[in-house]
C-alpha positions in Angstrom: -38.3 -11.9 -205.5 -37.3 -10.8 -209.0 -34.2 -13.1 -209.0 -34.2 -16.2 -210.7 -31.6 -17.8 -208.4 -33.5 -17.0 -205.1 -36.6 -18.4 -207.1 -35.2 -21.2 -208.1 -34.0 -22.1 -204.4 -37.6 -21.4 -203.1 -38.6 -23.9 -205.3 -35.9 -26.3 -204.3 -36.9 -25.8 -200.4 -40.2 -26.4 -201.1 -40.0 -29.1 -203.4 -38.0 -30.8 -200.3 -40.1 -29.5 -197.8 -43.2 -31.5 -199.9 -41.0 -34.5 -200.4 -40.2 -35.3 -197.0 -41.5 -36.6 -193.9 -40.0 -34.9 -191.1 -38.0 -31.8 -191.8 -35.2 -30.4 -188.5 -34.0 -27.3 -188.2 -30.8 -27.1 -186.8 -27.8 -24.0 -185.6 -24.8 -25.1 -187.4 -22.5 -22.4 -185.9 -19.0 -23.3 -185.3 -19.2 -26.9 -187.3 -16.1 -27.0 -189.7 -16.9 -28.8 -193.1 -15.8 -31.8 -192.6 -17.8 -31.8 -189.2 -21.1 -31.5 -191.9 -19.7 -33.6 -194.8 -19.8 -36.4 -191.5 -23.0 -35.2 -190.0 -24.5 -35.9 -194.0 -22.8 -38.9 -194.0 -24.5 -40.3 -190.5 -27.9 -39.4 -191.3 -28.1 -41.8 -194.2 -29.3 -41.9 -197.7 -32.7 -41.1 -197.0 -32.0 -37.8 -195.0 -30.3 -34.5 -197.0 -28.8 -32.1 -194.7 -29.0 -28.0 -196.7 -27.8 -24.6 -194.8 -30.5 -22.6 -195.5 -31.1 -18.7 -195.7 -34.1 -18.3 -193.4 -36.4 -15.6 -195.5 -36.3 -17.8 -198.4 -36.9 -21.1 -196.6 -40.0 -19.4 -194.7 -41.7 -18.5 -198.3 -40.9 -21.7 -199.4 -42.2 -23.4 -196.2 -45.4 -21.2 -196.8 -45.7 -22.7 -200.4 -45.3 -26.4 -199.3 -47.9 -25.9 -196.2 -45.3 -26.0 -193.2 -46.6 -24.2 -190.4 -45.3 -23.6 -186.7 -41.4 -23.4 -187.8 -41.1 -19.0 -188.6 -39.9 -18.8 -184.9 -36.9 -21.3 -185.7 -35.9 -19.6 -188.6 -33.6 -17.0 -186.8 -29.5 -17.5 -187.1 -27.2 -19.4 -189.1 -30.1 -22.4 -190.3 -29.6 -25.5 -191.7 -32.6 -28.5 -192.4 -32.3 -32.0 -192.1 -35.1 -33.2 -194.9 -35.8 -36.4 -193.7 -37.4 -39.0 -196.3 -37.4 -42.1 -194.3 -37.8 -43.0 -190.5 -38.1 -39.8 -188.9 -37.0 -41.6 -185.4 -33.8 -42.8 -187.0 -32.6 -39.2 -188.5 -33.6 -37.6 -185.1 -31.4 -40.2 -183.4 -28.5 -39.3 -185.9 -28.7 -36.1 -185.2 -28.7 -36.6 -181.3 -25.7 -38.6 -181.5 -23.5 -36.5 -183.0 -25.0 -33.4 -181.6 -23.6 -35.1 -178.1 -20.0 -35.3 -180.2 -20.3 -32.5 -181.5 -22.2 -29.6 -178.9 -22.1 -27.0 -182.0 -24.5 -28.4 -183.2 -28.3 -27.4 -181.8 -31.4 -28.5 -182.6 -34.0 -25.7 -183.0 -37.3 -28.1 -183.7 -39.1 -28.5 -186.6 -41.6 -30.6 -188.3 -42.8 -34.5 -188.3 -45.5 -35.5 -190.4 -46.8 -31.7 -190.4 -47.1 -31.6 -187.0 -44.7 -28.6 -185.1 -42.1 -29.9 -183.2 -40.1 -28.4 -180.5 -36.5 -29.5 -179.6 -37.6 -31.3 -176.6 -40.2 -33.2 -178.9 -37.3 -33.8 -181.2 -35.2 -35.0 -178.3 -38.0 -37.3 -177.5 -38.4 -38.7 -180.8 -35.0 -39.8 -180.6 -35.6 -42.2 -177.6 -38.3 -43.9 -179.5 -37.6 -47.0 -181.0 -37.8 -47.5 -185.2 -41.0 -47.9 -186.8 -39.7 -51.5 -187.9 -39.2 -52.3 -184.1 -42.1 -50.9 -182.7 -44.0 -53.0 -185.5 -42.1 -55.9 -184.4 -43.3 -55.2 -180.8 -46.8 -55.1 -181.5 -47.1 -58.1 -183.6 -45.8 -60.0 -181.4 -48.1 -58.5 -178.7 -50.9 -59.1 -181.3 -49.5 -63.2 -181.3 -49.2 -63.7 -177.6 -53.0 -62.2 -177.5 -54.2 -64.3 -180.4 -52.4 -67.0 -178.5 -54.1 -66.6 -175.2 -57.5 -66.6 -177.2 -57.3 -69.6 -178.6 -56.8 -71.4 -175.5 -59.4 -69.6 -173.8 -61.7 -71.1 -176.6 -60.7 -74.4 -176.8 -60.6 -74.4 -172.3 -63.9 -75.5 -172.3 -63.7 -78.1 -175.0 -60.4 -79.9 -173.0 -62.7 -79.1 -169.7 -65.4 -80.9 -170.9 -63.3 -83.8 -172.3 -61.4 -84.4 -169.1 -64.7 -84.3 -167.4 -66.4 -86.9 -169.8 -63.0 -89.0 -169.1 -63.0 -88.6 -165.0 -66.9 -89.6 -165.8 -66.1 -92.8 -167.2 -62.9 -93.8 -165.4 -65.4 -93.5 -161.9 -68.1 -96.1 -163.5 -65.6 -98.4 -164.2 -64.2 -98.5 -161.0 -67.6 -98.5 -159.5 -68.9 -101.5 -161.8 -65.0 -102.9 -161.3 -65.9 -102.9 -157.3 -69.6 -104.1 -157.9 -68.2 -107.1 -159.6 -65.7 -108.0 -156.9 -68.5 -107.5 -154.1 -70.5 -110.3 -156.2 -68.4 -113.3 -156.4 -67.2 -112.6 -152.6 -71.1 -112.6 -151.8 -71.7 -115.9 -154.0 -68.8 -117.5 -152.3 -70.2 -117.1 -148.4 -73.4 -119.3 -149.2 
């Protein structure tokens, strides 16, 4: 690879390729430009969206670790370099994949795990981290909730005992008092 230009672009790839968390390889044939100027603009700040050539994207996916995506590299490619929620940008790309049926997800890569385009598809349904969070805090609340009336049952327990205790002497010594004058009386 004696050409500084194809160098350089290896390095580029890879640099992204280390930068990001999720990276999804995609068939772009048939989109006009504007078609990916608006598929760039959907996917957010956080997400760059490069056509690729293939043999220089699979040294530079070497370089950077990236393992399980050689098989995807076949065809016109392009790479969505995700550097944010991973869920979000595979949701972006679902949506306008479905307005746009040009547009095919090959698979690729989350967290340096492979990922198929089913797994992709599936990652889309998931809700965002920031939700899921949400969810299990307040999961985490309602439990801690729940335990702290499990500890302090036995505590009201034994005070409404202690208090059924003493409202039944009363009325017992209330009736015991009664019975004596009525007895006192009868002489």
């Amino acid at each position: 690879m004696a050409n500084p230009e194809k160098s350089a672009a290896v390095a580029e790839i890879t640099e992204q390729f280390r930068g990001s968390t999720a990276a999804v390889l995609t068939e772009y044939r048939g989109l006009t430009v504007s078609q990916l100027t608006e598929l760039r603009r959907s996917l957010g700040s956080e997400t760059s969206y490069a056509v690729v050539k293939n043999t220089l994207t699979k040294i530079a996916a070497e370089r950077a670790g990236v393992t399980g995506i050689d098989d995807l590299l076949v065809g016109p490619t392009a790479v969505a370099f995700v550097g944010g929620d991973p869920v979000e940008a595979a949701k972006g790309l679902r949506e306008f994949a479905r307005a746009n049926p040009a547009l095919i997800v090959k698979g690729g890569f989350v967290e340096g795990k492979p990922m198929s385009a089913a797994d992709i598809s599936k990652l889309a349904d998931l809700e965002s981290r920031e939700v899921l969070l949400a969810k299990l805090a307040g999961a985490m609340n309602g439990s801690l909730a729940k335990a702290v009336g499990l500890f302090a049952a036995p505590l009201s327990q034994a005070a409404r005992l202690a208090e059924a205790l003493r409202a039944k002497r009363e009325a017992e010594a209330g009736g015991a008092a009664e019975a004596a004058p009525a007895a006192t009386s009868a002489e």
